[in-house]
N, C-alpha and C positions, 0 to 999 in steps of 0.2 A: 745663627743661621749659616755663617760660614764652614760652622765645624759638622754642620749637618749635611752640606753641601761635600765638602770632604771627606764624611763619610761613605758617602751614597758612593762617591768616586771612587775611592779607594775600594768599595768591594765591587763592584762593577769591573774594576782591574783587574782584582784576587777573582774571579770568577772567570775572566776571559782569560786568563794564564791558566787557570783551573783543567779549563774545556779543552785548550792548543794541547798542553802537556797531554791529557787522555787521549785525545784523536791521534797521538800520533803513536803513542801506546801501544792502543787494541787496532789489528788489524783490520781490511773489511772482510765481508763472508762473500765471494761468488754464488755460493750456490740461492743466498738470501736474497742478494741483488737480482740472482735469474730467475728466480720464483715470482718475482713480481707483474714478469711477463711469460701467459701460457705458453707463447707460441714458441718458447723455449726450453720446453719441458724435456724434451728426448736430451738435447743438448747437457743438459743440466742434470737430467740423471745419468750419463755417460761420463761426466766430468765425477759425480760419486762413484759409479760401477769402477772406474779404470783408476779409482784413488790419485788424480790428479788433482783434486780439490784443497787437497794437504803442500803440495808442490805451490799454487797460486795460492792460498790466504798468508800465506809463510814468510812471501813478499811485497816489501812495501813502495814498491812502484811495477807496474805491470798493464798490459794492454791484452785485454783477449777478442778474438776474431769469432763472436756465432754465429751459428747457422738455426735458421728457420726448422719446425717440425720438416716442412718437408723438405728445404734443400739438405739434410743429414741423412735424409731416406736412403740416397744412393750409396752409403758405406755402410748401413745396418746392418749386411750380410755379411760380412770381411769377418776375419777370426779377429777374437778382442785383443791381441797384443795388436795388430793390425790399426784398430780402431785406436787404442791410445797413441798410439805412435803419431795419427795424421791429427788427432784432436791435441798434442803436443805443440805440431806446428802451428797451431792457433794460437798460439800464448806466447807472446812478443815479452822479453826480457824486459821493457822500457815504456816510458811512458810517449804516448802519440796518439794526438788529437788532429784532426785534418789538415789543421795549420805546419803542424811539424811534419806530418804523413807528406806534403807538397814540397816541403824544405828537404825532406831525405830523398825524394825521388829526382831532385835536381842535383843534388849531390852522386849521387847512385849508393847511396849508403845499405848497406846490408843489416837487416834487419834480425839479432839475435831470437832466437824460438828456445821453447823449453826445452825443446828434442832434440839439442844444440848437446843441453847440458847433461843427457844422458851416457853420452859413451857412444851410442850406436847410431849415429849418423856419421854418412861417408859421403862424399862428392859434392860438399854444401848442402846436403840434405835438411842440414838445420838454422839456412837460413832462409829470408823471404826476402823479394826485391820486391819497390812497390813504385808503380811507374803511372802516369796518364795516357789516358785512351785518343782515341781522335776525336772525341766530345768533349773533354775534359775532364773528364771521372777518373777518381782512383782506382787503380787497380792493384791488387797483390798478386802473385804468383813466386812458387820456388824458386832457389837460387843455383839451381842445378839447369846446367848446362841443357838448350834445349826447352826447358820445360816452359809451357803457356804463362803469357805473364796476363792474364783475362778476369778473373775475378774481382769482380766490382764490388765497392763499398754500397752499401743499401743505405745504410744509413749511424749517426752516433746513437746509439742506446744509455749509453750513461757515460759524463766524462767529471772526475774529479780532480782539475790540477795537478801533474807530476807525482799522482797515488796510483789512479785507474781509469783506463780509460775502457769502454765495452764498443767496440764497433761490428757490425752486419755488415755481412758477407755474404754475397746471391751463390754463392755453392762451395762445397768442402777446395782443398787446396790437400793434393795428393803428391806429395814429390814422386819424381819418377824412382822405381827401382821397391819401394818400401814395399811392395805388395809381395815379392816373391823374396825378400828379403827376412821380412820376420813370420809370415806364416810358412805353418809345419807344412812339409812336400806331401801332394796327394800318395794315396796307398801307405801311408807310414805305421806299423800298429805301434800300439800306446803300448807303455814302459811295462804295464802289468802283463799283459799278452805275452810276449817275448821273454818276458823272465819263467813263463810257464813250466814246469817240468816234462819232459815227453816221455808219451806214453809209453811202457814198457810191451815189448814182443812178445809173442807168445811162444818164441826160440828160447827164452829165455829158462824157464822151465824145461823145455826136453833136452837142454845141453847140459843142466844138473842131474837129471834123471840119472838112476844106476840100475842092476839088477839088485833083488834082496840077497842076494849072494856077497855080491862085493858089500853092501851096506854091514855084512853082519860078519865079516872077515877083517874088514877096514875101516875101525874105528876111531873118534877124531883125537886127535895127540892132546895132550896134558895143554901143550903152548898155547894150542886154538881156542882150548876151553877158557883160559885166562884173559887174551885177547878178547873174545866175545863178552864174555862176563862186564866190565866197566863200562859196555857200548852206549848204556841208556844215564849215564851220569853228566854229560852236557845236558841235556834237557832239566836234570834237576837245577843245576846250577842258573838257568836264563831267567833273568829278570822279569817280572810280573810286568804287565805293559799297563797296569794299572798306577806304576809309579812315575809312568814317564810324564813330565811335563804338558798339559794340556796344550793347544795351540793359541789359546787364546791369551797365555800368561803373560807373553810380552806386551800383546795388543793393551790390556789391560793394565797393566805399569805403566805404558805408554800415554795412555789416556790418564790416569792418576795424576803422572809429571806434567803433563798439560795445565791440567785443571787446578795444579797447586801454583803451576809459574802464574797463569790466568787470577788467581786469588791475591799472590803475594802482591801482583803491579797492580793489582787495584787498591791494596792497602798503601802502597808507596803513594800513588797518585792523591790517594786521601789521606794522607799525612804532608803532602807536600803543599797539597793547598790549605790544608789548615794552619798549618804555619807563615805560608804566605798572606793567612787571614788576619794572624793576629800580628806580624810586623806591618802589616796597612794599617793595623787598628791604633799600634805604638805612634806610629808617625802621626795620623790622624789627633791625637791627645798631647 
């Protein structure tokens, strides 16, 4: 009975060491957690469209800020470097649940953002302060000089322990300055237009023009002829564009190397608990 009793233990151990080791493993998915709820849909396909989805599963403590279908409405029109940039500031570095969100704002602690760790934030751009109202709400706002600190927490969405926390947010949080910072200046043309060649004058012809008099008096020297002759031998030598690397070649290694790391640590994890099964089972005997 006893030994039965010890076994039952012993794997109930081997399985709860099992499941700790894997969760902390495999990452979570954003975009799976945001699926769950519709009314985060836009949100949620903006975190795929701007490929910030890759930046947030990547880390394994993190806090992101949503916005409602329609509080997101008000930035839909912005150009998309524009859009990633402020949906950047939504994604806190750290883990913060209401309890600590009230701890940091008594401190005044500044709150790290993703768009920290790009490069192109300037004047504190990438960070958030988060402070209470005169009712007692949390609020976030930018940490740039100036800027509205009004953005109220709606509510927790999902909080997992020092992994992830998802809090709502009653409207986007726009530092000041990003709007004319990364969108292109109006009237700009795009890089193909400007490379265009311009069109040749029709001067151009009557300033070679001769009489047939001089043409048939004045004909071209030996040198010219030699010169001209080899003109069309670049074009044979340029490289066929059909051997050039596809675009998608890296993406796809990319994605390979994923899926093989993703395989291997699932074979480690199930070697590690099969072995932790059979020294419970040693001990157990």
């Amino acid at each position: 009975m006893c030994g039965k009793m010890g076994f039952k233990s012993s794997s109930f151990l081997c399985l709860t060491i099992f499941f700790a080791i894997s969760s902390s493993i495999h990452a979570f998915n954003i975009t799976r957690l945001l699926g769950q709820n519709p009314d985060f849909s836009t949100f949620n396909n903006y975190l795929t469209e701007t490929k910030l989805v890759k930046g947030i599963n990547s880390r394994n403590t993190i806090t992101v800020l949503v916005l409602s279908n329609g509080a997101i409405s008000s930035i839909s029109g912005k150009d998309p470097e524009v859009i990633k940039a402020i949906l950047s500031t939504h994604v806190i570095l750290d883990y913060f649940d209401e309890k600590k969100l009230r701890k940091a704002q008594g401190t005044g602690e500044l709150l790290t953002t993703l768009y920290q760790s790009t490069g192109l934030a300037v004047n504190n751009q990438g960070f958030l302060k988060v402070k209470l109202n005169g009712e007692g709400v949390i609020v976030f706002g930018s940490a740039v000089v100036g800027a509205p600190k009004d953005d109220e927490l709606v509510q927790t969405v999902l909080s997992i322990p020092y992994n992830i926390s998802i809090l709502q947010v009653a409207k986007p949080i726009v530092p000041p300055g990003i709007d004319t910072q990364l969108a292109p200046p109006k009237g700009a043309m795009p890089p193909e237009a400007s490379a265009k060649a311009p069109v040749p004058t029709t001067e151009a012809p009557a300033a070679d023009a001769s009489s047939p008099s001089e043409e048939v008096t004045s004909p071209p020297s030996p040198s010219e002829v030699i010169t001209d002759s080899p003109a069309e031998a670049p074009t044979a030598d340029a490289p066929s564009p059909s051997l050039a690397p596809g675009p998608g070649d890296d993406e796809g290694g990319a994605a390979d190397a994923e899926t093989n790391h993703s395989s291997s640590s699932r074979t480690v994890v199930g070697l590690v608990g099969a072995m932790m099964c059979f020294i419970s089972l040693l001990f157990v005997m």
